[in-house]
C-alpha positions, 0 to 999 in steps of 0.5 A: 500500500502507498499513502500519497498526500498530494498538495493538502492544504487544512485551514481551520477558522481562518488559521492555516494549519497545513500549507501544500504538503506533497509526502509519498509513503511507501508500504513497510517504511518506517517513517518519523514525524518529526518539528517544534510544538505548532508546526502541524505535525498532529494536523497532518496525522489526522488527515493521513488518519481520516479523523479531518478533511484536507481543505484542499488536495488529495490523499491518496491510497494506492492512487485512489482518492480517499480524502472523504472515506471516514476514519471507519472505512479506513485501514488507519491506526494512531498512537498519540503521545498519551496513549489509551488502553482500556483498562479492564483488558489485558494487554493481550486483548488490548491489542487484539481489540481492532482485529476483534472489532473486524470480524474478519479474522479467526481466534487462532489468527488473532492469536498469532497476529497479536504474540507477533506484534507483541514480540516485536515490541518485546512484551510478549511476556507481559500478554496477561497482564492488566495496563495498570501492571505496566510500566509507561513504556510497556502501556505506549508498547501495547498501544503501539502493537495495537496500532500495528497489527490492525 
């Protein structure tokens, strides 16, 4: 999958947040985000996300135009600074949640698909844990798998 953001452009209330933005992201890349405080770097996220519609431009997937596909049609996960996990689950269902909520997948999928994610974040021994027995790092990890095996 290719993400293509071709000259977006998001103003709200008068104030322009993002100014002809071009960005080409390939599929498996790892890609940072870095700039000062105010520079737009959660603006262009959201947009890249779904969560907000560009004033102007295009965001392209696959070269398919999907600047008005809601959040929920897309394939998109997010993991801000101050992460969420629910706080009942353990970090094993934390990070299944989005493959449950897709009803796509088998128990034995998700299974394999979560202690992946979870290997790779190195918290594969913390699956039965609840996030209140976790460390910061360990809960932005679990968020961070979440986001990464949906």
């Amino acid at each position: 999958m290719q993400l293509a953001l071709d000259r977006i452009n998001l103003r709200v209330g008068g104030e322009q947040y993002l100014t002809d933005i071009d960005l080409t992201l390939e599929s498996g890349s790892l890609n940072m985000l870095l700039g000062p405080t105010q520079a737009g770097k959660t603006s262009l996220m959201r947009v890249m996300a779904g969560l907000d519609r560009p004033t102007t431009g295009r965001v392209l997937v696959d070269g398919v135009d999907v600047a008005a596909v809601g959040v929920r049609q897309r394939n998109v996960a997010m993991v801000y600074q101050q992460f969420v996990n629910y706080p009942s689950f353990t970090v094993f269902e934390n990070i299944a949640s989005p493959l449950r909520q897709a009803r796509r997948y088998r128990d034995q999928e998700i299974a394999q698909k979560v202690r992946r994610a979870a290997e790779m974040m190195h918290i594969d021994h913390l699956l039965q844990r609840l996030p209140a027995e976790l460390s910061g790092g360990q809960q932005q990890r679990t968020a961070i798998a979440r986001a990464l095996v949906k």
